[in-house]
C-alpha positions in Angstrom: -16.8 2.6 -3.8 -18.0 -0.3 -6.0 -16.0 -2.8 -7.6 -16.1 -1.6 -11.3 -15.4 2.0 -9.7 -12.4 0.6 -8.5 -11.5 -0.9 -11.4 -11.7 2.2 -13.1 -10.0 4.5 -10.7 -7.1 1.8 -10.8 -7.0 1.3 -14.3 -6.9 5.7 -14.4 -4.2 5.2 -11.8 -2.2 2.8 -14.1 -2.4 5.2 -17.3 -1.1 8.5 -15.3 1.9 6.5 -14.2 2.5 4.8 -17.4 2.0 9.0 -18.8 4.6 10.1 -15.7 7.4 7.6 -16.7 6.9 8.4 -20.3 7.7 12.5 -19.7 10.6 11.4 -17.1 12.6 9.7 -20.0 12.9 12.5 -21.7 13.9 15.0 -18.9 17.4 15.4 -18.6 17.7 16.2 -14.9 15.8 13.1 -13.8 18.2 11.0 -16.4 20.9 12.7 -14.9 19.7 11.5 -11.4 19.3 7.9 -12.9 23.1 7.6 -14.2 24.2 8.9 -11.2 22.2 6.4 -8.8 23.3 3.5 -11.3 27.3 5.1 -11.0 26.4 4.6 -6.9 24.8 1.2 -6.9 28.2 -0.9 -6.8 30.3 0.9 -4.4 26.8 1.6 -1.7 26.2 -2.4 -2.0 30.7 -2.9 -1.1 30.3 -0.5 2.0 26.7 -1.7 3.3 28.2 -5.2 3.4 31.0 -4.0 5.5 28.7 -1.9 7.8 26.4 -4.8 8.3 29.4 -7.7 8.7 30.7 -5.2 11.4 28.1 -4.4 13.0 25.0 -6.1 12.4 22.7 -3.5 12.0 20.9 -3.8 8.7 21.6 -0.8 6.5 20.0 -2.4 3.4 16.5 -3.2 5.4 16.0 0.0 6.7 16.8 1.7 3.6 14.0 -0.5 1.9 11.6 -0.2 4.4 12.0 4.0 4.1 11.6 3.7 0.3 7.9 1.0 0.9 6.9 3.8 3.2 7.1 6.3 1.2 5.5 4.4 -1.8 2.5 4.2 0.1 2.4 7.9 1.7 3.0 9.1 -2.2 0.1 6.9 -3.3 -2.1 7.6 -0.3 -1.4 11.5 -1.8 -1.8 10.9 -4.9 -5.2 8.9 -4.4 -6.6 11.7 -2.1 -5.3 14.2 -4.5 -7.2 12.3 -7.2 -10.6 11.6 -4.9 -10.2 15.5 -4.6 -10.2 16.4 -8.0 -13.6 14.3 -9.1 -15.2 16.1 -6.2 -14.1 19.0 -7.1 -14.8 18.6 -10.8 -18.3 17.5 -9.3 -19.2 20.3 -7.4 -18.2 23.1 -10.0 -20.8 21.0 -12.4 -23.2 21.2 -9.8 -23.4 17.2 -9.5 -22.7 15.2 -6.7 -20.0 12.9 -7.2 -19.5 9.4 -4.8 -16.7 7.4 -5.0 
């Protein structure tokens, strides 16, 4: 893939997310999700601090490594999913398609 391909598959990337966040706000199960994630924040962040005082085991880290890691398997899924598609769309025209 060249450079300007990947600016352009990034830049397509960029505008289905920004499209994705756009339809979230205004379904009301995912905001119902949201408020009750922001209700948990305060009291999660009182008992990490005691789990990790207590026993030194970092709570917090782990949980943020688990949410990077999936960040990248949802990307690496969404980016095959996407690579998929053009080849796809490609091959039902009858053109080859290389990215």
């Amino acid at each position: 893939m060249n450079n300007l391909t990947r600016i352009a598959v990034r830049a397509l990337i960029a505008e289905r997310e920004d499209l994705v966040f756009q339809n979230l706000k205004h379904n009301p199960e995912y905001q119902a999700v949201v408020r009750q994630q922001k209700a948990r924040v305060q009291a999660i962040a009182v008992l990490l601090q005691k789990l990790e005082q207590n026993g030194g085991v970092s709570i917090h880290e782990h949980c943020e490594g688990e949410i990077q890691k999936t960040g990248y398997e949802i990307t690496g899924a969404y980016l095959q999913g996407l690579h998929d598609c053009f080849h796809l769309i490609g091959f039902l025209n009858g053109n080859e398609v290389r990215l």
